[in-house]
Backbone as CSV, one residue per row, in Angstrom:
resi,resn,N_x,N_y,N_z,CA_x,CA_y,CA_z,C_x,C_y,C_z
1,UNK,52.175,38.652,-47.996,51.253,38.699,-46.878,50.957,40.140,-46.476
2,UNK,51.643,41.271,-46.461,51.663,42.556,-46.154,50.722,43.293,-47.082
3,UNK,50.215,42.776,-48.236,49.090,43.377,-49.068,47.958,43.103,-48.521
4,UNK,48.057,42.088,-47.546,46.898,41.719,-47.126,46.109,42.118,-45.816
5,UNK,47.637,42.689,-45.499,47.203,43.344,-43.921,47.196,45.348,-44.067
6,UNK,47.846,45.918,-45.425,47.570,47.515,-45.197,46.895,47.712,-46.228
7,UNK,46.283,48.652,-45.793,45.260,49.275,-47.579,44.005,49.002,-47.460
8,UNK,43.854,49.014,-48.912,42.254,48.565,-49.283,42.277,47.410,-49.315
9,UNK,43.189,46.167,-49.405,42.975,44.966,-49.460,42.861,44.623,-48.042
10,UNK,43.509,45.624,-46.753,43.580,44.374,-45.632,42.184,45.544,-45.260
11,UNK,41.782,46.606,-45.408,40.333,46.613,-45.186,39.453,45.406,-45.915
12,UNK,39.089,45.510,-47.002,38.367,44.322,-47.435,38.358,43.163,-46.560
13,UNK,39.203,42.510,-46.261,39.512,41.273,-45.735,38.994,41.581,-44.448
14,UNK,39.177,42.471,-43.679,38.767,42.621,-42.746,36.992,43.181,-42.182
15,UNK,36.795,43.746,-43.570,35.626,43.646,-43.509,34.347,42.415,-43.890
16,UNK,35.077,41.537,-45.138,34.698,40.206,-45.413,34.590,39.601,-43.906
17,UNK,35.421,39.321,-43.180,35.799,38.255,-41.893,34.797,38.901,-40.842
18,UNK,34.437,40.315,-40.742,33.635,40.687,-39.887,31.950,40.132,-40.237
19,UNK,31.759,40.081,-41.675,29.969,40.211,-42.040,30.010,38.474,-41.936
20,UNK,31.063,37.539,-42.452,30.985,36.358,-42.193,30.700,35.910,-40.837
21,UNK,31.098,36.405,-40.196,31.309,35.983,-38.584,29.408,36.498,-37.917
22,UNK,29.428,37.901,-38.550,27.821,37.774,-38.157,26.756,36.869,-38.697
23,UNK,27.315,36.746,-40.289,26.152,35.853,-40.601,26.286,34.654,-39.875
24,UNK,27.480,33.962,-39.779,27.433,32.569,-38.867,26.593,32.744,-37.347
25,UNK,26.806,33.871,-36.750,26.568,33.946,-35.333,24.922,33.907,-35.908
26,UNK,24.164,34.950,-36.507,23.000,34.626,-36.732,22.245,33.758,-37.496
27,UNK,23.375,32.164,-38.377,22.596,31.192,-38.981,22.578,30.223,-37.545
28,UNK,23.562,30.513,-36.708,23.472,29.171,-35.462,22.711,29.896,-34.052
29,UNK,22.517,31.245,-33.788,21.656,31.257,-32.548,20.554,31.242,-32.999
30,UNK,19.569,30.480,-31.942,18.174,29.539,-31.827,17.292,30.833,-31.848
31,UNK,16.519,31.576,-32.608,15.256,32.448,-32.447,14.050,31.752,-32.587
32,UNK,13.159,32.942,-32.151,11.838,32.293,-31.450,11.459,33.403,-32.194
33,UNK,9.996,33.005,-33.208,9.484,34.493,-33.048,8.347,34.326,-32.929
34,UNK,7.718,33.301,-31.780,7.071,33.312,-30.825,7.146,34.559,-29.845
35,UNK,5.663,35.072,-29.431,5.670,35.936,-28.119,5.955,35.163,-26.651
36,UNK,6.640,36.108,-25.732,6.491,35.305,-24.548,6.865,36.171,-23.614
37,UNK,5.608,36.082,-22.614,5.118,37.011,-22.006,4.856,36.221,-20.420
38,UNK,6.029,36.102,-19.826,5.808,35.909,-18.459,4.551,35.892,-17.648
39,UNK,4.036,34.969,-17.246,2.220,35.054,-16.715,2.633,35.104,-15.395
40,UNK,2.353,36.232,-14.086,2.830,35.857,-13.090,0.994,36.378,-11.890
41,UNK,1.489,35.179,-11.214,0.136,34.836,-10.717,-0.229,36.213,-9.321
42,UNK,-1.015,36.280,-8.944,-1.288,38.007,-8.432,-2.104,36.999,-6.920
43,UNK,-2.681,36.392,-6.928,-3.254,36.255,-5.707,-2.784,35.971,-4.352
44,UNK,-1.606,35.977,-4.501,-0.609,36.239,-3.063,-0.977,37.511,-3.146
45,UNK,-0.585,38.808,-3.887,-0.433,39.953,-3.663,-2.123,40.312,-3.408
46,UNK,-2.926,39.937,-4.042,-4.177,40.273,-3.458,-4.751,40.198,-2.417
47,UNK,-4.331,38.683,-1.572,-4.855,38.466,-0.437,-4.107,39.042,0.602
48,UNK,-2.559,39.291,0.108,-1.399,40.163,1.118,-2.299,41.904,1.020
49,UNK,-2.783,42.193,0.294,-3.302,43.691,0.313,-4.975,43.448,1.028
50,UNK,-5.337,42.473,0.980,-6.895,42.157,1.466,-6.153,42.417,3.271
51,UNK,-5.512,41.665,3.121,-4.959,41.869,5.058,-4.646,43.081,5.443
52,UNK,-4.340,44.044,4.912,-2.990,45.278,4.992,-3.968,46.620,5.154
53,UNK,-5.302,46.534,4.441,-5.972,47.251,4.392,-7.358,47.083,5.131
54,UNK,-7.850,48.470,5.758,-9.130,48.338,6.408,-10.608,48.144,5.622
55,UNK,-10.863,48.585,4.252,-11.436,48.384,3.531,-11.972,47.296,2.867
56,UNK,-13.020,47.121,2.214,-13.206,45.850,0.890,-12.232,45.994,-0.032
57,UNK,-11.555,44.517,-0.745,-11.060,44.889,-1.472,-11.711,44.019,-2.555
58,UNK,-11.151,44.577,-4.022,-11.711,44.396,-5.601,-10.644,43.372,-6.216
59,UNK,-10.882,42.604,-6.877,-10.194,41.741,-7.480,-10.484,41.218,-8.977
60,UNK,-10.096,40.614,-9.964,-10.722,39.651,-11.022,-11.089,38.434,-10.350
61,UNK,-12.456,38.451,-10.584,-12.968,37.010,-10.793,-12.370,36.041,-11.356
62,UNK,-12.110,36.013,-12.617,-10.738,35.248,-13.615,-10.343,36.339,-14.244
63,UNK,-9.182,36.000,-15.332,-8.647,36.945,-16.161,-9.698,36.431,-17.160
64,UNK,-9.648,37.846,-18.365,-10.429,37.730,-19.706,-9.697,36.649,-20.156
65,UNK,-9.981,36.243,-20.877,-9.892,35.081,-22.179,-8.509,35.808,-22.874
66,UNK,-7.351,35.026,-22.604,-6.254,35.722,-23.274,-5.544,36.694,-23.334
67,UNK,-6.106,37.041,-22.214,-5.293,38.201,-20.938,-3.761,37.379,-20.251
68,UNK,-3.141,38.099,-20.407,-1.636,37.666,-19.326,-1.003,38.535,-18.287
69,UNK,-2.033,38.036,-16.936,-0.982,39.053,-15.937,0.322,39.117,-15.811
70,UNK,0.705,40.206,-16.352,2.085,39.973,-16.378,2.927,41.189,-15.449
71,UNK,2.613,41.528,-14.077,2.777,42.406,-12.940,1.847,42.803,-12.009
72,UNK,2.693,42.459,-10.543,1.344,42.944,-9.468,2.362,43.072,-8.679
73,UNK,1.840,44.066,-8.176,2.287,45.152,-6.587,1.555,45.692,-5.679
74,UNK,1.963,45.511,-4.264,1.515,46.557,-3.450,2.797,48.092,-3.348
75,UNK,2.334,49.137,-3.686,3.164,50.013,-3.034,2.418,51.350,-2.666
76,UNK,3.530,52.145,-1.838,2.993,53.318,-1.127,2.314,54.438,-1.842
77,UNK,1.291,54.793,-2.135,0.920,56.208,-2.369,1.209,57.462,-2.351
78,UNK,1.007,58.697,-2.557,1.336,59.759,-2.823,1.249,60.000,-0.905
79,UNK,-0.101,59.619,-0.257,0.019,60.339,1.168,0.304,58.761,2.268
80,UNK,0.905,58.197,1.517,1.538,56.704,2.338,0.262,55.356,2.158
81,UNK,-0.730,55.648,1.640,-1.646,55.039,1.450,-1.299,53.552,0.595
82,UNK,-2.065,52.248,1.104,-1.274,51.195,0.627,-2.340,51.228,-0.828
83,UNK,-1.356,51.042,-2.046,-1.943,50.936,-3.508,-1.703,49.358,-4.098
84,UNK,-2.771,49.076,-4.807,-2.675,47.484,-5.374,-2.638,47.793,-7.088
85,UNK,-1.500,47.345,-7.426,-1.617,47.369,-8.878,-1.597,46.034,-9.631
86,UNK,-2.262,45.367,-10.731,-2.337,44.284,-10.903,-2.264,44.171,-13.098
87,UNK,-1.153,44.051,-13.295,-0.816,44.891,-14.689,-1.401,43.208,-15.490
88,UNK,-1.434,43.389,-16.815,-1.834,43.144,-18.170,-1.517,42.851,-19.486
89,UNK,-1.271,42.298,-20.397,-0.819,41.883,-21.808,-2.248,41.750,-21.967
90,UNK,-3.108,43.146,-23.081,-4.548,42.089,-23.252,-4.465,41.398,-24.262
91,UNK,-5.719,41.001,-24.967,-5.121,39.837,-26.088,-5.196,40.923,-27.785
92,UNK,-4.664,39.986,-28.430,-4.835,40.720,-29.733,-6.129,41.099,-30.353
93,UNK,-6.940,42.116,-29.738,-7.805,42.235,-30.735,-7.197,43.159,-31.744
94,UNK,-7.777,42.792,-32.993,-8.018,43.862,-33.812,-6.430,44.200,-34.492
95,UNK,-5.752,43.116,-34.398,-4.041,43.138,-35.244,-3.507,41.845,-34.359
96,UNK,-1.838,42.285,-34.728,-1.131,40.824,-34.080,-0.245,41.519,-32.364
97,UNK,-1.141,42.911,-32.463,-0.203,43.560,-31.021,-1.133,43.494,-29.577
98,UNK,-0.386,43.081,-29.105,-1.173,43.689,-27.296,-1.188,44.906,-26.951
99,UNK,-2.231,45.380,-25.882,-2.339,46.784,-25.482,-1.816,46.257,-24.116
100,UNK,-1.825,47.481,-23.107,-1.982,47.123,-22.235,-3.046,47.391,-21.463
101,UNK,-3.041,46.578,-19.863,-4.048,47.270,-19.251,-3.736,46.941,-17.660
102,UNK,-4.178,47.897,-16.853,-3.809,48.156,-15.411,-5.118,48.144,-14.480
103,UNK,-5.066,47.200,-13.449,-6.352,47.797,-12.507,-5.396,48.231,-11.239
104,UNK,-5.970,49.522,-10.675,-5.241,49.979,-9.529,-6.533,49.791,-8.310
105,UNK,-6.322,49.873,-7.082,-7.071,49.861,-6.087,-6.580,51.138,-4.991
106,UNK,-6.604,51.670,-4.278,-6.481,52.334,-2.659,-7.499,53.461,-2.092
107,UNK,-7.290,53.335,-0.768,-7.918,53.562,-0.145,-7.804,55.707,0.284
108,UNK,-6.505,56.000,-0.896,-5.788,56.927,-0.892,-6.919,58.166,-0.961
109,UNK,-6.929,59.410,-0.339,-7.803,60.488,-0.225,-6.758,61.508,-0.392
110,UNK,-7.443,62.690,-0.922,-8.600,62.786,-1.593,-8.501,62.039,-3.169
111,UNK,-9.987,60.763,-3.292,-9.346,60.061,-4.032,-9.682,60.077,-5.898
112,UNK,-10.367,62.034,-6.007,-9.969,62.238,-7.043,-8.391,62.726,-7.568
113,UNK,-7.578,63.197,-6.760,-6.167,63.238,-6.777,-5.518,61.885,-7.438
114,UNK,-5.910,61.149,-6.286,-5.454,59.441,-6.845,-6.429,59.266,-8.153
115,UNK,-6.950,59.104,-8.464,-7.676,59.347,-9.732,-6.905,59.863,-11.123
116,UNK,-6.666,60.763,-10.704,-6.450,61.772,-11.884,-4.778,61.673,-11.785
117,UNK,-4.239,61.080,-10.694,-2.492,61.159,-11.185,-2.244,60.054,-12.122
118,UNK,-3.499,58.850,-11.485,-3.321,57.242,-12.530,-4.069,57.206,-13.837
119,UNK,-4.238,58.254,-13.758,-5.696,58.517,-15.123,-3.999,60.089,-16.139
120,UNK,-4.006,60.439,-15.554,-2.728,61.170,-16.267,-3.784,61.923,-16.664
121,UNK,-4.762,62.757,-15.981,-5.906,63.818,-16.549,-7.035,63.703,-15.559
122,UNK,-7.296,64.382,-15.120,-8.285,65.151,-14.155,-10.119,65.583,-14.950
123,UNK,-9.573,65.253,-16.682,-10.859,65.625,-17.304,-12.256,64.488,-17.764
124,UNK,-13.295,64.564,-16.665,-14.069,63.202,-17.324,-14.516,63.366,-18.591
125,UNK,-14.725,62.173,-19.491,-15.492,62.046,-20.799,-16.185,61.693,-20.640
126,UNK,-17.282,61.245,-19.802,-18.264,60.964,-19.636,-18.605,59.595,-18.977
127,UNK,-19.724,58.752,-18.774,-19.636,57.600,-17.549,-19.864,56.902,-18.736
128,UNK,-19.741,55.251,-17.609,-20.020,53.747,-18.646,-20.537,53.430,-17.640
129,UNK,-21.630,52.321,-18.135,-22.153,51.405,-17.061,-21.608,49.923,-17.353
130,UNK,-21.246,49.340,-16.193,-20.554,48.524,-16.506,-21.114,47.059,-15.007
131,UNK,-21.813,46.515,-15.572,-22.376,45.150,-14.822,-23.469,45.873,-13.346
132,UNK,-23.907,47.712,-14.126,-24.931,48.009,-13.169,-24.684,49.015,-12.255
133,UNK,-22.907,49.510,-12.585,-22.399,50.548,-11.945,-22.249,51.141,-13.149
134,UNK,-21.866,52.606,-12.089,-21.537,53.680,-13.559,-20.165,53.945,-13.095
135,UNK,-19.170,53.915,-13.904,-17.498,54.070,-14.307,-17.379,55.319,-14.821
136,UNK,-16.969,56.545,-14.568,-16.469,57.691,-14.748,-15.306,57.240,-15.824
137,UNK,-15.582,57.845,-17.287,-14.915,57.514,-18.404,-13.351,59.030,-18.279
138,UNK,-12.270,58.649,-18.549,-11.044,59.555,-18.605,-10.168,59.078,-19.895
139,UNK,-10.000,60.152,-20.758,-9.177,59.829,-21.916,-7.819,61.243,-22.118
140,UNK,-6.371,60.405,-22.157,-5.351,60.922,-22.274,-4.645,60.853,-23.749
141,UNK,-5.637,61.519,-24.335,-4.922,61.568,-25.974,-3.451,61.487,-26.488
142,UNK,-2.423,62.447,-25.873,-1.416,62.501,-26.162,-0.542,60.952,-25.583
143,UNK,-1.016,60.176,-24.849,-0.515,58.997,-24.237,-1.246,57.976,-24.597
144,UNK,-2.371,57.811,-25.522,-3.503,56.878,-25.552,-3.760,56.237,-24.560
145,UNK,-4.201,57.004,-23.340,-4.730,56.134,-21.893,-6.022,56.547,-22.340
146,UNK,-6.679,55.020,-21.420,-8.350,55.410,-21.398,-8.326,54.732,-19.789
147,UNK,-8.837,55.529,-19.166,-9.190,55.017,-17.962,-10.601,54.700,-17.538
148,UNK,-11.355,54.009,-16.993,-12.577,53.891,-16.092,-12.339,54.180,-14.429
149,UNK,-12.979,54.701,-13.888,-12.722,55.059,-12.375,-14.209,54.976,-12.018
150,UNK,-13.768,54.081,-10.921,-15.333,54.150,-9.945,-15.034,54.322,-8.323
151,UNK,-15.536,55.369,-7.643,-15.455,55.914,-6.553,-16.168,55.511,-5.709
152,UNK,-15.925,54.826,-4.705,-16.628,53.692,-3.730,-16.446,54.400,-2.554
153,UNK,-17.371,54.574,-1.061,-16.761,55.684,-0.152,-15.292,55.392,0.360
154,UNK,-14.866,53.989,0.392,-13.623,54.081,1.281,-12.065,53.589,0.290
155,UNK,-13.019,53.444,-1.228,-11.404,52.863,-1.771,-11.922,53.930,-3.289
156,UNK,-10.886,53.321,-3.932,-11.016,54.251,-5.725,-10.886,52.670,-6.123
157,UNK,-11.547,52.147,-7.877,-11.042,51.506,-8.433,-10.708,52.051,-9.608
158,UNK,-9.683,51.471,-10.546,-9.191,52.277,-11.492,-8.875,51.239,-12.392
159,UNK,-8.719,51.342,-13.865,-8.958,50.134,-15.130,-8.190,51.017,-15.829
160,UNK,-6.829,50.897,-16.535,-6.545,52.016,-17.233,-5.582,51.546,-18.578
161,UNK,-5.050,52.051,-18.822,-4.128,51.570,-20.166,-4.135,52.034,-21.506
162,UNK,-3.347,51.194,-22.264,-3.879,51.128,-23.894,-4.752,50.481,-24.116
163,UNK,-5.239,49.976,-23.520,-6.316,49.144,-24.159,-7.718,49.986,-24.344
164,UNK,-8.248,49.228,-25.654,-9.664,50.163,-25.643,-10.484,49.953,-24.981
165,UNK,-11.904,50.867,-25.275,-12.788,51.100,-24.190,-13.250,49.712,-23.599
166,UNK,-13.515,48.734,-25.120,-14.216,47.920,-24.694,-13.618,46.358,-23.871
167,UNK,-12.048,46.696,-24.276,-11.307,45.925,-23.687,-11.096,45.956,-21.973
168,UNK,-11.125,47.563,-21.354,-11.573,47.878,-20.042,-12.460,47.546,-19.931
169,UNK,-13.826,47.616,-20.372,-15.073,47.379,-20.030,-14.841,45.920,-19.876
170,UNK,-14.741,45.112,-20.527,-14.274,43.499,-20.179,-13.931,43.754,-18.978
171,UNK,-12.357,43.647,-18.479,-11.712,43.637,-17.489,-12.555,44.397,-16.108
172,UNK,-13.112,45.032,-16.181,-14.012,45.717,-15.452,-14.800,45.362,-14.601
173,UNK,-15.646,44.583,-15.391,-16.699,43.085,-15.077,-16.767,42.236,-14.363
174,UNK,-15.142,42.297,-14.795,-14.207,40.567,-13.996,-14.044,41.266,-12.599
175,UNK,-14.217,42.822,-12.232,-13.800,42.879,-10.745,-15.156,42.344,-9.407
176,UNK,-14.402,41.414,-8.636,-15.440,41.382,-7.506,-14.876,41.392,-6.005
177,UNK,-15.568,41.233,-5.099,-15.360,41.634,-3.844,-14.702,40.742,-3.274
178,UNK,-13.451,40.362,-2.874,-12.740,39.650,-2.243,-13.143,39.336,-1.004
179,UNK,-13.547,38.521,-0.247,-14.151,38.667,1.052,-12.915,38.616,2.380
180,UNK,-13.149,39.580,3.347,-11.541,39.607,4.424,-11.165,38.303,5.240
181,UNK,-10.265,38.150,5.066,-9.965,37.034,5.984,-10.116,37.201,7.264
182,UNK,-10.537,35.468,7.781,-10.950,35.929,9.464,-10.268,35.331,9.933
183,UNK,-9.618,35.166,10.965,-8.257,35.266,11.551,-8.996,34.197,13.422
């Protein structure tokens, strides 16, 4: 029995009993290699930020076609200003991966600052028109962000992410005017 426990034999053995034990653990746990991507619903947080704020606020009409909200927040701003973020899984175009994509909202001034901290670049590429507005185009090469920003007098809206242009431009579309609750 002692050949079996020093040396190269009770290594072996001990290394046999270790790769067995993984292969068993990985022929009996259950994998999925299905995606799954938590869908979590945003219109509490929209209508909680429609109240909170003095302004109009922007919303999706629906999500795109195979879009998965998958994060939404209200939180504080750089000068305490209340911010709405409402995050994204877009769908697979163009391979088997998702990008992402972000719409931000606030009422935050000066609100090329807010702009350009969620845009990760201060430099425009030029505008889009998008359902009749024009969207101030922002591209962050080293991060592949593409942002759209449209400057409204009392709020910023902001569309940003991995996702491409035309995948923002979608999402873009979908924003409309939430009307305030009357109390």
């Amino acid at each position: 029995m002692r050949r079996f426990t020093e040396g190269f034999y009770g290594y072996a053995v001990a290394l046999l009993v270790c790769v067995a034990a993984a292969g068993l653990f990985l022929l009996i746990t259950p994998q999925s290699r299905e995606e799954h991507i938590p869908r979590l619903d945003y219109t509490i947080t929209v209508a909680n930020f429609n109240r909170a704020v003095p302004y109009q606020v922007w919303g999706p009409a629906k999500d795109p076609v195979d879009w998965v909200p998958n994060s939404n927040r209200i939180a504080k701003g750089d000068k305490g200003a209340d911010v709405l973020y409402l995050g994204y899984a877009t769908d697979k175009r163009g391979g088997d991966t998702r990008a992402h994509a972000m719409f931000a909202q606030s009422g935050e001034q000066p609100a090329a600052a807010f702009a350009s901290r969620l845009a990760n670049t201060d430099k425009a590429a030029g505008t889009q028109q998008i359902g009749g507005q024009a969207w101030e185009r922002r591209f962050r090469e080293d991060k592949n962000q593409r942002s759209l920003i449209r400057f409204l007098p009392d709020t910023t809206l902001i569309v940003t992410g991995t996702a491409d242009w035309d995948q923002l431009a979608t999402y873009a579309a979908t924003l409309k005017l939430h009307p305030k609750p009357t109390s």
